[in-house]
N, C-alpha and C positions, 0 to 999 in steps of 0.2 A: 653400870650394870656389867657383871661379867658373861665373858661368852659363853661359857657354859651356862648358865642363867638364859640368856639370849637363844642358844641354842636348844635347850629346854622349851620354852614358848612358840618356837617355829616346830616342833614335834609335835605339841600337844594340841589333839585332831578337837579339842574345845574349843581355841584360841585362834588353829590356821585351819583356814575351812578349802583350804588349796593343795593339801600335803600332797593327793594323789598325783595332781598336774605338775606338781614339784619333782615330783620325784621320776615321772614319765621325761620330765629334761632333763633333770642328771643323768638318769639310765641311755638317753638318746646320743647328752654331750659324751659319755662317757664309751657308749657303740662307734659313735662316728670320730674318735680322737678329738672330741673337742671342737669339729665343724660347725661350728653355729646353721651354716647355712640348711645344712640338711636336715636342723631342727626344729624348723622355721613353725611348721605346725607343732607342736608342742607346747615352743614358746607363747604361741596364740593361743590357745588353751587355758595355758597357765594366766595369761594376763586378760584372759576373759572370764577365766573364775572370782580373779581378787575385783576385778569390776562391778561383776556380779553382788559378790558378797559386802565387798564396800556398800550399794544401792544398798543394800537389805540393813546394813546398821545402822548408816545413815538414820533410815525410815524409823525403823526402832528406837533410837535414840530421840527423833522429831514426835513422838507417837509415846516415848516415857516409858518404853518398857528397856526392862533389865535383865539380863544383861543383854549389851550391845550387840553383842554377836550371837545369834542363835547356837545353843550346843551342838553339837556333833549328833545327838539324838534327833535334836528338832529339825537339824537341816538335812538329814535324814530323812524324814517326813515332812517337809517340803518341798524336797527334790521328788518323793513319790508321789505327791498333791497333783505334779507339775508333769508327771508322767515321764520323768527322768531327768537330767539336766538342763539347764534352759541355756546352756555356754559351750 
């Protein structure tokens, strides 16, 4: 797979249902020179959204519905069901 390919799939808000948390740590590492330390919540964000959404494919997947990962629309309205983020 090319990176540009690769890099297309981490964009496409279908596919990465984290792009917001993602980018809250770039924007963080990139405020702070690249201190991890000072990004410390971000980074937890980030790796409690792909937790999150991993659980939800998972499920989906156990349960036969397709596609695996809810769209950007549905998780959408799942996040509003749920009364905002649960992460």
């Amino acid at each position: 797979m090319s990176d540009k390919s690769n890099a297309r799939k981490v964009r496409n808000a279908d596919i990465n249902p984290c792009i917001e948390e993602s980018d809250g740590s770039q924007k963080c590492l990139d405020a702070y020179n690249y201190n991890k330390d000072m990004c410390s919540a971000y980074f937890l964000k980030y790796k409690n959204c792909r937790k999150y959404w991993h659980g939800v494919m998972l499920q989906r997947r156990r349960e036969g519905i397709k596609p695996d990962m809810p769209t950007a629309k549905e998780r959408e309205e799942i996040i509003a069901a749920l009364g905002g983020k649960p992460y």
